[in-house]
mmCIF file as Biopython writes it, N, C-alpha, C and O atoms, coordinates in Angstrom:
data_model
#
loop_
_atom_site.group_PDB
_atom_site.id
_atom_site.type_symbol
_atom_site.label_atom_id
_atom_site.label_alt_id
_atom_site.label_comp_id
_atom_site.label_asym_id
_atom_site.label_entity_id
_atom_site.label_seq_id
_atom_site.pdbx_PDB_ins_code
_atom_site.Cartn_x
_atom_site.Cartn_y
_atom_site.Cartn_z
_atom_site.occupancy
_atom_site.B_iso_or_equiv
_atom_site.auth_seq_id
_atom_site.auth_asym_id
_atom_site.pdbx_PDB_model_num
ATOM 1   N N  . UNK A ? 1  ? 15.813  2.289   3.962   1.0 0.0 1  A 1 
ATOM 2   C CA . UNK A ? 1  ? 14.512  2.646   4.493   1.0 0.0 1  A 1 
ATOM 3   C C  . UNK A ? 1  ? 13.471  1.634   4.008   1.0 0.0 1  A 1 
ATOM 4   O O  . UNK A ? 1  ? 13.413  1.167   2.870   1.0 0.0 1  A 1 
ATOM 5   N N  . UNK A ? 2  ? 12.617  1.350   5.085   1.0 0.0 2  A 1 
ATOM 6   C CA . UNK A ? 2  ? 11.324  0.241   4.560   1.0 0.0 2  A 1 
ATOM 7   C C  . UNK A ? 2  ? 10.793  0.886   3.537   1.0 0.0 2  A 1 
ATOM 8   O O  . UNK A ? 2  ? 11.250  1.989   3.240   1.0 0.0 2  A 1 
ATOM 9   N N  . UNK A ? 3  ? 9.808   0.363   2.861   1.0 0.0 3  A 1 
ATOM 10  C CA . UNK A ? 3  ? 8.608   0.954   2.188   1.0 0.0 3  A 1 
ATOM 11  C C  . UNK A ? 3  ? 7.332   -0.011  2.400   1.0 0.0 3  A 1 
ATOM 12  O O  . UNK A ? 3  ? 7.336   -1.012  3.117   1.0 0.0 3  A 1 
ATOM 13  N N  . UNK A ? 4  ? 6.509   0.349   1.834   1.0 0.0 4  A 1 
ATOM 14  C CA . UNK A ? 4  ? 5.086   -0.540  1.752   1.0 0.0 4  A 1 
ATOM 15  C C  . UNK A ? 4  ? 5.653   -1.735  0.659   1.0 0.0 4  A 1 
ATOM 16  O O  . UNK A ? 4  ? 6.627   -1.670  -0.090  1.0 0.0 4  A 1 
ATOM 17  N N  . UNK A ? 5  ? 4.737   -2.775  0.843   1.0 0.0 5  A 1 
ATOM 18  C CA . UNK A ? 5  ? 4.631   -3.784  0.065   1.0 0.0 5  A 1 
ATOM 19  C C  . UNK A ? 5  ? 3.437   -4.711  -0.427  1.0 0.0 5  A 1 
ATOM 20  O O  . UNK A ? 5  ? 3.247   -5.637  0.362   1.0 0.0 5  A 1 
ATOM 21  N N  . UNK A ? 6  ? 2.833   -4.707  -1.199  1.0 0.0 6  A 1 
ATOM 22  C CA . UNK A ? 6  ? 1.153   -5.298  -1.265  1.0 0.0 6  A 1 
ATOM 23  C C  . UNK A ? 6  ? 1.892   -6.698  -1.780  1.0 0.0 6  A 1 
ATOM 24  O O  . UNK A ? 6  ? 2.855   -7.030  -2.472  1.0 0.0 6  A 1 
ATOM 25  N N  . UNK A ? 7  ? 0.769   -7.336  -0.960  1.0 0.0 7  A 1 
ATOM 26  C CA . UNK A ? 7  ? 0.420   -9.116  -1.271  1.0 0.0 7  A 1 
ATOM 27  C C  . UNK A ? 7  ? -0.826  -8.891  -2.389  1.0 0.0 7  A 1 
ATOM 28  O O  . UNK A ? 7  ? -1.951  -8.488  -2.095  1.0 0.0 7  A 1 
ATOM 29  N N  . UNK A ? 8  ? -0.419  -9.201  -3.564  1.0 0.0 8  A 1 
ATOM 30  C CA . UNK A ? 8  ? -1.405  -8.946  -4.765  1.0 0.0 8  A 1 
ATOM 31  C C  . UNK A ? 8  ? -2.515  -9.731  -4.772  1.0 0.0 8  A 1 
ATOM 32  O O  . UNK A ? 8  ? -3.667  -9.355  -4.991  1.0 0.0 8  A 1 
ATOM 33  N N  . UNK A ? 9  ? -2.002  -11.241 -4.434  1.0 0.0 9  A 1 
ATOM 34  C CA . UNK A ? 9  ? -3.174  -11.715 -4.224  1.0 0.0 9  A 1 
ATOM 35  C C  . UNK A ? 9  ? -3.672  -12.129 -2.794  1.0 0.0 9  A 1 
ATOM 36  O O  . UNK A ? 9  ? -3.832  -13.349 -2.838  1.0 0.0 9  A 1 
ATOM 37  N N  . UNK A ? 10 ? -3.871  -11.829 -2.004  1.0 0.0 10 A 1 
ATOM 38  C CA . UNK A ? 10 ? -4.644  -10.987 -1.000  1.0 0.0 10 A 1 
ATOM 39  C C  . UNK A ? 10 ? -5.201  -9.417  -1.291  1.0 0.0 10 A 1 
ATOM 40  O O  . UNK A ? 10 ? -5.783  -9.103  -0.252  1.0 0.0 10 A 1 
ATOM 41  N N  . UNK A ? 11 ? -5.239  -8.872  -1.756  1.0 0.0 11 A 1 
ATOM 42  C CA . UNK A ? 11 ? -5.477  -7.413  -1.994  1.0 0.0 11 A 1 
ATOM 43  C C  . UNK A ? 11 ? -7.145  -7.699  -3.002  1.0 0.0 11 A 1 
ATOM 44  O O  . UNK A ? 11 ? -7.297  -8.420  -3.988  1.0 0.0 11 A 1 
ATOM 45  N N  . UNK A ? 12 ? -8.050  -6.939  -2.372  1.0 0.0 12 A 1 
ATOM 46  C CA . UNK A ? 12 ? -9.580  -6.828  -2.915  1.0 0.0 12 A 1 
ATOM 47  C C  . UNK A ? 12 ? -9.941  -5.881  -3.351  1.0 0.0 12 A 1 
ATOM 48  O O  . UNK A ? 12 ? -11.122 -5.938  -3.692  1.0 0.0 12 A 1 
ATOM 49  N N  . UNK A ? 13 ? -9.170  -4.411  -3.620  1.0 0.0 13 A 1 
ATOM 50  C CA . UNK A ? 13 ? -9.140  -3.459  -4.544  1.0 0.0 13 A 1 
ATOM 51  C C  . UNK A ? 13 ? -10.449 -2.669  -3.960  1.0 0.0 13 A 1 
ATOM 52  O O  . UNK A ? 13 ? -11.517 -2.502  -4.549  1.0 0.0 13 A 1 
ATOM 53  N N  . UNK A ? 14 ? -10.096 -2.237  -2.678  1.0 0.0 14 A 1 
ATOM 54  C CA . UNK A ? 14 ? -10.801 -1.804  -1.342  1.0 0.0 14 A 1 
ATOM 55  C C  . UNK A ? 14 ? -10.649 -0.639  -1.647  1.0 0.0 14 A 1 
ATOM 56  O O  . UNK A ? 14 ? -11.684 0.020   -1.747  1.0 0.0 14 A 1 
ATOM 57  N N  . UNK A ? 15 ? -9.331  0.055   -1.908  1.0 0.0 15 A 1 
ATOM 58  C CA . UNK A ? 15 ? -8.796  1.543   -1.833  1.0 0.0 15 A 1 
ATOM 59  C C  . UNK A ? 15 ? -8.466  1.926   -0.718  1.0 0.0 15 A 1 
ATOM 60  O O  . UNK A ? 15 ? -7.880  3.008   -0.735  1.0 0.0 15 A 1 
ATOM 61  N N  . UNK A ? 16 ? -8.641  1.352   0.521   1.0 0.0 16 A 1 
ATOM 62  C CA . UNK A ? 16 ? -8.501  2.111   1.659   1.0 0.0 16 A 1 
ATOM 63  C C  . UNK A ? 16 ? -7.264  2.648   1.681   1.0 0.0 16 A 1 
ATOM 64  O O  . UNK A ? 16 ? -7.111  3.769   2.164   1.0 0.0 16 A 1 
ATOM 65  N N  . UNK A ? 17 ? -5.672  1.583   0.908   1.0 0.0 17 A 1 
ATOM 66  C CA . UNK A ? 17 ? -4.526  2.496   1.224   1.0 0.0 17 A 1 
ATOM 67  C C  . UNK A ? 17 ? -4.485  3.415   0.630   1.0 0.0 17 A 1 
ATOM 68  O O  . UNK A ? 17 ? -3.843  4.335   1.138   1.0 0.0 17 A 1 
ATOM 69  N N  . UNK A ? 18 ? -5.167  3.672   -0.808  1.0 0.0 18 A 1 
ATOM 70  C CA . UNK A ? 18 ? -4.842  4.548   -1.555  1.0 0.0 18 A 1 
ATOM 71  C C  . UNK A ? 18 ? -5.796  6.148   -0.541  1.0 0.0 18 A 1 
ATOM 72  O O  . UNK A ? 18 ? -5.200  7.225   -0.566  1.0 0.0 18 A 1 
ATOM 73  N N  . UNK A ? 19 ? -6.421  6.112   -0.194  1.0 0.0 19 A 1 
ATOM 74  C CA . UNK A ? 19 ? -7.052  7.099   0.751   1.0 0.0 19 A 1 
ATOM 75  C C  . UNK A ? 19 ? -6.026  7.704   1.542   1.0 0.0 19 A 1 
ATOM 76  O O  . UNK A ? 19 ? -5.772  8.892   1.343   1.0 0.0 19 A 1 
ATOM 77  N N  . UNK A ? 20 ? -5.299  6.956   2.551   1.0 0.0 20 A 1 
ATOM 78  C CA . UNK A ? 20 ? -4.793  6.426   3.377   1.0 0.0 20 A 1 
ATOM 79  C C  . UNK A ? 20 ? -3.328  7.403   3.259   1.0 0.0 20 A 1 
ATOM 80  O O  . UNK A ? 20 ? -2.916  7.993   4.258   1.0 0.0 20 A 1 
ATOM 81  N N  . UNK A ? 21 ? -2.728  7.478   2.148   1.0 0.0 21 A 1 
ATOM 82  C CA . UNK A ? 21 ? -1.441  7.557   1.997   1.0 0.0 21 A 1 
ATOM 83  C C  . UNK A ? 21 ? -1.164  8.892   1.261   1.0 0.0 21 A 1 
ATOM 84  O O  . UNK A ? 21 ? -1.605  9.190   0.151   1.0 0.0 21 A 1 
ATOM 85  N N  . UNK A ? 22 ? -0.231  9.779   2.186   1.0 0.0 22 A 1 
ATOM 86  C CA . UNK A ? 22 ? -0.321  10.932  2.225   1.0 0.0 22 A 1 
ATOM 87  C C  . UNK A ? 22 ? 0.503   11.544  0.822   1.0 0.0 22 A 1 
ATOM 88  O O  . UNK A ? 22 ? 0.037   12.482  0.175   1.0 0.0 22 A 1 
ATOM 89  N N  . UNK A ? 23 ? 1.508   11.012  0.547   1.0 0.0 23 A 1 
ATOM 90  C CA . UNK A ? 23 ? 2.340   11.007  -0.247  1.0 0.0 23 A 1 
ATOM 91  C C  . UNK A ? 23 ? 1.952   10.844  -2.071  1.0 0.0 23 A 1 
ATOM 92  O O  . UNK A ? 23 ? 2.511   11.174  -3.116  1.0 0.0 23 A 1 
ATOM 93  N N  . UNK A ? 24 ? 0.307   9.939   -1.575  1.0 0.0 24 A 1 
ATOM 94  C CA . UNK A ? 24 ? 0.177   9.636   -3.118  1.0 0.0 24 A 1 
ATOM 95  C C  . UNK A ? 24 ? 0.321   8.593   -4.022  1.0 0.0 24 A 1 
ATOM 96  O O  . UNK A ? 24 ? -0.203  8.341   -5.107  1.0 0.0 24 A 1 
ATOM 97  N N  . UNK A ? 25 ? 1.590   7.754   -2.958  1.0 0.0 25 A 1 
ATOM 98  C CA . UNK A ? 25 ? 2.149   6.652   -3.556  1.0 0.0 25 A 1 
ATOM 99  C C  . UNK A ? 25 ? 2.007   5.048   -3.992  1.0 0.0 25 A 1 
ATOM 100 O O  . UNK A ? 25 ? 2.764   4.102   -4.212  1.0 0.0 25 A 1 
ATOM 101 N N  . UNK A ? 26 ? 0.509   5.331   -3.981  1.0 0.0 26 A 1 
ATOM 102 C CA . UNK A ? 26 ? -0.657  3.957   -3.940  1.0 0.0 26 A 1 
ATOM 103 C C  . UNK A ? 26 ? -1.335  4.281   -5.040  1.0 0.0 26 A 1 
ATOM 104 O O  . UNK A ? 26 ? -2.071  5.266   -4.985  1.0 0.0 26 A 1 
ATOM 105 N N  . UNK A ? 27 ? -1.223  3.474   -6.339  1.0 0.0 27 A 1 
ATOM 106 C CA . UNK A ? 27 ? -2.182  3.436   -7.454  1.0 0.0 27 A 1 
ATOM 107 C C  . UNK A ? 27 ? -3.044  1.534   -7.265  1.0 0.0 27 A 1 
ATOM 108 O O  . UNK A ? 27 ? -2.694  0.524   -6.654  1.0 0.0 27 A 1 
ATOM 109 N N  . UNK A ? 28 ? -4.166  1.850   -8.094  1.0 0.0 28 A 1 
ATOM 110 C CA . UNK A ? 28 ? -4.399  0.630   -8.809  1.0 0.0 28 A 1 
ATOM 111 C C  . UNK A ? 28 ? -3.947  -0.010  -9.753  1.0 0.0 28 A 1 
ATOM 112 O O  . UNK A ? 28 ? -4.286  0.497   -10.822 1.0 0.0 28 A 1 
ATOM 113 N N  . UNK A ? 29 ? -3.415  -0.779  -9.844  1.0 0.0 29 A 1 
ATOM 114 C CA . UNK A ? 29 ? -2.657  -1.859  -11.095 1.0 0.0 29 A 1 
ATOM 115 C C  . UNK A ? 29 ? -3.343  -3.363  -11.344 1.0 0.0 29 A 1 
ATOM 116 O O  . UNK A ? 29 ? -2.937  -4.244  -10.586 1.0 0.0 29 A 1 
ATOM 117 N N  . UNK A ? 30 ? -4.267  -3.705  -12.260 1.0 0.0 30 A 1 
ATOM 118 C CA . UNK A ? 30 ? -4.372  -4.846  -12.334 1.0 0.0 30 A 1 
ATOM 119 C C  . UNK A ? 30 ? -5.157  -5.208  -11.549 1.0 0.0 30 A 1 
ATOM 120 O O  . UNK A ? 30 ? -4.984  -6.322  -11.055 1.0 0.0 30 A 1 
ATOM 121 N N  . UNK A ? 31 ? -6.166  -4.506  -11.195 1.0 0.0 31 A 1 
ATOM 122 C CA . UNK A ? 31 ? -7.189  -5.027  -9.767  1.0 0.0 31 A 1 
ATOM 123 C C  . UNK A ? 31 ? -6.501  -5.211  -8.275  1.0 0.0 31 A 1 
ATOM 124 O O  . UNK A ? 31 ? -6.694  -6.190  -7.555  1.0 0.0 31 A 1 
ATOM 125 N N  . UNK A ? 32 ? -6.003  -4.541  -8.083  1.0 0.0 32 A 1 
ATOM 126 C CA . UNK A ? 32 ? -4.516  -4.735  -6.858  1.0 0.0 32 A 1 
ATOM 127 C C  . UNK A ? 32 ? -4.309  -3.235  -6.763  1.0 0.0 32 A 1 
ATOM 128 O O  . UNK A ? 32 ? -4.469  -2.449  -7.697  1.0 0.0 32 A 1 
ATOM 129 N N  . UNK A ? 33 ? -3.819  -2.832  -5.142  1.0 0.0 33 A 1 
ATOM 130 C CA . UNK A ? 33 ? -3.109  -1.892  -4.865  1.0 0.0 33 A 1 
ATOM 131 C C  . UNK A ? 33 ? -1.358  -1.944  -5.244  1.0 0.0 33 A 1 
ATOM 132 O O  . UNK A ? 33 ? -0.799  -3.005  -5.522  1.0 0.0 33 A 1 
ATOM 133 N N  . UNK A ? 34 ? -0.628  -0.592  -5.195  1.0 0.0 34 A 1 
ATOM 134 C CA . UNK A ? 34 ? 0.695   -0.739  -6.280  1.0 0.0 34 A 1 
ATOM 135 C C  . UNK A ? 34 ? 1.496   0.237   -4.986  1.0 0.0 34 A 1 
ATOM 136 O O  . UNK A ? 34 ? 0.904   1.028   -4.252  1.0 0.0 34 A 1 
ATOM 137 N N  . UNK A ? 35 ? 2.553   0.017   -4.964  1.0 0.0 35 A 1 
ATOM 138 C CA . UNK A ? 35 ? 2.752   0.779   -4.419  1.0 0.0 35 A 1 
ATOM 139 C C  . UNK A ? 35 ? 4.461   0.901   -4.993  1.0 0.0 35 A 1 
ATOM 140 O O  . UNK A ? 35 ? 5.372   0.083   -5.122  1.0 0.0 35 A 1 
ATOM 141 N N  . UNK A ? 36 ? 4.267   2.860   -5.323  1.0 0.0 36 A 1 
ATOM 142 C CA . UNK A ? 36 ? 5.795   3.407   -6.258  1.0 0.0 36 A 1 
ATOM 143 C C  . UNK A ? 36 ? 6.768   3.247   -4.612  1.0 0.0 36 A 1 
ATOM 144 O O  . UNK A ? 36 ? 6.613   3.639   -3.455  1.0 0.0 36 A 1 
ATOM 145 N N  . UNK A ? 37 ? 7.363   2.773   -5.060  1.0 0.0 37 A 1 
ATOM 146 C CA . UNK A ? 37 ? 8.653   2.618   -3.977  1.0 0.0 37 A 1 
ATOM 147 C C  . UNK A ? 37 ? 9.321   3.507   -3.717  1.0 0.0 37 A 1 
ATOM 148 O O  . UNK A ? 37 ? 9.778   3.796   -2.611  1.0 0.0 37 A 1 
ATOM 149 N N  . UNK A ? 38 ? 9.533   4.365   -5.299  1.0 0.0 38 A 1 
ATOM 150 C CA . UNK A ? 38 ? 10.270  6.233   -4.803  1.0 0.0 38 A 1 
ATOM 151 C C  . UNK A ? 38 ? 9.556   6.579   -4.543  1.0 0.0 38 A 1 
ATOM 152 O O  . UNK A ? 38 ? 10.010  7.085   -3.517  1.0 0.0 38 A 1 
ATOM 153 N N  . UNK A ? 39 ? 8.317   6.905   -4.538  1.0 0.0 39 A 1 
ATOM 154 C CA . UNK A ? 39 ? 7.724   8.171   -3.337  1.0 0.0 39 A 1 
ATOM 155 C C  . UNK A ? 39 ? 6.810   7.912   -2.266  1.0 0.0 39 A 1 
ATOM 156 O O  . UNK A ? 39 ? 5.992   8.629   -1.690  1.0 0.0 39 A 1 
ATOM 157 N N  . UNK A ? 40 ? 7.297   6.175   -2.080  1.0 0.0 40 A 1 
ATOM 158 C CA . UNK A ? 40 ? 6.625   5.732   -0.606  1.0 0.0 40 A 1 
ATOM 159 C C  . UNK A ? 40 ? 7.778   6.272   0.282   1.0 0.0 40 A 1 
ATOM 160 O O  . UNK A ? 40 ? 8.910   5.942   -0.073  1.0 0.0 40 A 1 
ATOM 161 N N  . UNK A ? 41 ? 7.625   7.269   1.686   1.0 0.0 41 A 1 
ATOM 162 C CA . UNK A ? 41 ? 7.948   7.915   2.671   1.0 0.0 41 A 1 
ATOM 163 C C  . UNK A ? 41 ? 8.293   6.722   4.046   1.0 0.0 41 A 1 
ATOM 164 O O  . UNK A ? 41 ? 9.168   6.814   4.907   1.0 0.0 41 A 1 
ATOM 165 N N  . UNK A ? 42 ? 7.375   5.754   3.874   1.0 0.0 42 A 1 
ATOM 166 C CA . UNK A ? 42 ? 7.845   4.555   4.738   1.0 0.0 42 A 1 
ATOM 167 C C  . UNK A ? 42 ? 6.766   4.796   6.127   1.0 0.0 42 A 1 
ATOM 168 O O  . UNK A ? 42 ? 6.858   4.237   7.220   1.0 0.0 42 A 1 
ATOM 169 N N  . UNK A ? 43 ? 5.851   5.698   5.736   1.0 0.0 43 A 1 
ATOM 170 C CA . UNK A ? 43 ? 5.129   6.037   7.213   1.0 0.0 43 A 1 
ATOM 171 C C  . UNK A ? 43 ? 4.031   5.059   8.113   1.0 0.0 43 A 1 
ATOM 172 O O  . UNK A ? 43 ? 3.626   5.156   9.272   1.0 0.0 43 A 1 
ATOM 173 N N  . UNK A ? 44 ? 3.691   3.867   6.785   1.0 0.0 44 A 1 
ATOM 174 C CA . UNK A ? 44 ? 3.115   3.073   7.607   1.0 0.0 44 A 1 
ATOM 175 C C  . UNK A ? 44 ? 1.532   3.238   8.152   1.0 0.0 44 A 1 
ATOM 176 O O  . UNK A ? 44 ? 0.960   2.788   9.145   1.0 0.0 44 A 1 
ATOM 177 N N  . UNK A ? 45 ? 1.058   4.159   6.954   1.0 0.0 45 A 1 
ATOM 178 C CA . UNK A ? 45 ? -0.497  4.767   7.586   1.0 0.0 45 A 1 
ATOM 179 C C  . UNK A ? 45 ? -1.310  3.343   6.034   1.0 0.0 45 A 1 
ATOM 180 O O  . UNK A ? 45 ? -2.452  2.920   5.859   1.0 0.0 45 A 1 
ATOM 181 N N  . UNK A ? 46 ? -0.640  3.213   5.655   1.0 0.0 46 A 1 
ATOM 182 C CA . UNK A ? 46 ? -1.268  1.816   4.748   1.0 0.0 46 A 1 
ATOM 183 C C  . UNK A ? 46 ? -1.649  0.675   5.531   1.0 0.0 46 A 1 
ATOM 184 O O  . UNK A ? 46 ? -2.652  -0.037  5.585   1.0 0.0 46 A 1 
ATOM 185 N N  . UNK A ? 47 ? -0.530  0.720   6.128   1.0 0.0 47 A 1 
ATOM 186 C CA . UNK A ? 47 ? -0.283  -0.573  6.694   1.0 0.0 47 A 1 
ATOM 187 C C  . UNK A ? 47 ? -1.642  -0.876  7.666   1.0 0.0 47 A 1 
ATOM 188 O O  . UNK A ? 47 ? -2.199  -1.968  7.781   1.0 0.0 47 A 1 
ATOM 189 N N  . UNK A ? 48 ? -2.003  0.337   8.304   1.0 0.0 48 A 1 
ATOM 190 C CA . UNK A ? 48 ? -2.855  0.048   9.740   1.0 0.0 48 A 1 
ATOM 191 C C  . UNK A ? 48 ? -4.241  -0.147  8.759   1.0 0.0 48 A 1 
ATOM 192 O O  . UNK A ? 48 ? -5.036  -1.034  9.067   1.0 0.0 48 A 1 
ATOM 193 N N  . UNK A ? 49 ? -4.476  0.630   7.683   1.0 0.0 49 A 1 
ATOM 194 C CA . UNK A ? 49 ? -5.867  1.197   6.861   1.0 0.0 49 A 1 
ATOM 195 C C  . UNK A ? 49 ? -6.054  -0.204  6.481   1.0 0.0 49 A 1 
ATOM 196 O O  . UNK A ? 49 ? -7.261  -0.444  6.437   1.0 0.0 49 A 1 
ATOM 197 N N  . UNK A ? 50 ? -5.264  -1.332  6.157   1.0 0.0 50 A 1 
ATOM 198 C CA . UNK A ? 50 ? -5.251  -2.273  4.977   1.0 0.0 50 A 1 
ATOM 199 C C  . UNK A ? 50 ? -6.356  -3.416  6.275   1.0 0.0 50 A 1 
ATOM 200 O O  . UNK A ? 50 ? -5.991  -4.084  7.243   1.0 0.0 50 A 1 
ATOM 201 N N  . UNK A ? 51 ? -7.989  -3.140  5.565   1.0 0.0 51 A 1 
ATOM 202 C CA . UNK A ? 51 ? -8.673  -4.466  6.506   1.0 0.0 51 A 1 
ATOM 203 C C  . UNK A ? 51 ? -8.126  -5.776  6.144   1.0 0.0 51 A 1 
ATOM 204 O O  . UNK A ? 51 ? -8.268  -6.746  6.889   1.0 0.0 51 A 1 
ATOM 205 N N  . UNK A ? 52 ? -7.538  -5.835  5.082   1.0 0.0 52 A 1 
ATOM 206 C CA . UNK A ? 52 ? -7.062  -7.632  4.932   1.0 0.0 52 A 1 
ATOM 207 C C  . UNK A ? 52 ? -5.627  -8.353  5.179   1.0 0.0 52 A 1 
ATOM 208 O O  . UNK A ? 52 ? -5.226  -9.516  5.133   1.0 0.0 52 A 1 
ATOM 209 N N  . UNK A ? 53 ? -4.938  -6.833  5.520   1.0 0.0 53 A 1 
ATOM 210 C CA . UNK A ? 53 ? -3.550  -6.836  5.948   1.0 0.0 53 A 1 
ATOM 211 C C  . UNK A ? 53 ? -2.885  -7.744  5.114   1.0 0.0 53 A 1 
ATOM 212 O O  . UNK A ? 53 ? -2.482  -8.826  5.539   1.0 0.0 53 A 1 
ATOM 213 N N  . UNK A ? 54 ? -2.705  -7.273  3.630   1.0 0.0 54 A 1 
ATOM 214 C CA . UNK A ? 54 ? -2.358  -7.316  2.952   1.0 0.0 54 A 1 
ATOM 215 C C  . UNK A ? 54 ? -0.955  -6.736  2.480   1.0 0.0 54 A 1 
ATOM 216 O O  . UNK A ? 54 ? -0.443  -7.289  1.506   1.0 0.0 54 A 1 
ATOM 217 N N  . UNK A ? 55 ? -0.325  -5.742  3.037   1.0 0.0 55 A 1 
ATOM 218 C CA . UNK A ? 55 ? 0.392   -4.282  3.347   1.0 0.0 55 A 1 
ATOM 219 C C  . UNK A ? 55 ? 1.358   -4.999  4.478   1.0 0.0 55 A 1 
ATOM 220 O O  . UNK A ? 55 ? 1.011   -5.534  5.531   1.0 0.0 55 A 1 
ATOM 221 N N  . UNK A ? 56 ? 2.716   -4.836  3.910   1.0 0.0 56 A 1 
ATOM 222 C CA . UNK A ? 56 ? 3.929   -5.166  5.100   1.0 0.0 56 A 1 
ATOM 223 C C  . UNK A ? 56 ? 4.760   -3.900  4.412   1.0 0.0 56 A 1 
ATOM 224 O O  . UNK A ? 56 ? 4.545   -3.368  3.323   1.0 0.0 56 A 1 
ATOM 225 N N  . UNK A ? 57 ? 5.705   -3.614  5.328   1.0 0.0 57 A 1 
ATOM 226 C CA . UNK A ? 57 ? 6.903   -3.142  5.600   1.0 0.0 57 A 1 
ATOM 227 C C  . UNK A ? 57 ? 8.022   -3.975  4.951   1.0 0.0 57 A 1 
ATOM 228 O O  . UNK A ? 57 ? 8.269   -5.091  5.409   1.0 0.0 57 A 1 
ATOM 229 N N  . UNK A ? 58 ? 8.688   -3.500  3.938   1.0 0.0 58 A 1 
ATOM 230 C CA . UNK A ? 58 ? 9.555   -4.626  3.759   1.0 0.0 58 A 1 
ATOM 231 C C  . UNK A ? 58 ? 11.173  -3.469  3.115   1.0 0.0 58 A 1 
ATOM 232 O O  . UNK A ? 58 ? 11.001  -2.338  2.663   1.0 0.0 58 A 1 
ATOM 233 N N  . UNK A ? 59 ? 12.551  -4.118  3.246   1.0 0.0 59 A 1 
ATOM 234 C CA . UNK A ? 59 ? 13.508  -2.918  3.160   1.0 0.0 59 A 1 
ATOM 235 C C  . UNK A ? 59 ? 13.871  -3.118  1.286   1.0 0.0 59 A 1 
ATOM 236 O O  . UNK A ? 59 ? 14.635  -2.338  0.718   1.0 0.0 59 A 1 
#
C-alpha cells in the first residue's frame, strides 16, 4: 500500500496536511511535516491540501 511522503526540503511548515489528515498521521519534526507510515491509511487528502506539493504517494 502507498503512503504519504514529504519532500523536507520543500515543506514550509504550513500545517495544511496536518489539518488535512484524518487518521492523525502528520506531525511536525524539525520545521517539516512527518509523516508515521503505520498509521498513514494511504487516502491522499495530504496530497491535494499540500500548496507546495511537497506530498507524493510513494509504496
Amino acid at each position: 500500500m502507498a503512503v504519504a511522503f514529504v519532500n523536507k526540503g520543500d515543506c514550509t511548515a504550513c500545517e495544511a496536511c496536518i489539518d488535512s489528515c484524518p487518521v492523525e498521521a502528520i506531525s511536525m519534526v524539525d520545521d517539516a511535516a512527518f509523516v508515521n507510515a503505520d498509521e498513514c491509511t494511504g487516502c491522499e487528502a495530504c496530497v491535494s491540501e499540500c500548496p507546495v506539493e511537497c506530498i507524493e504517494m510513494k509504496d
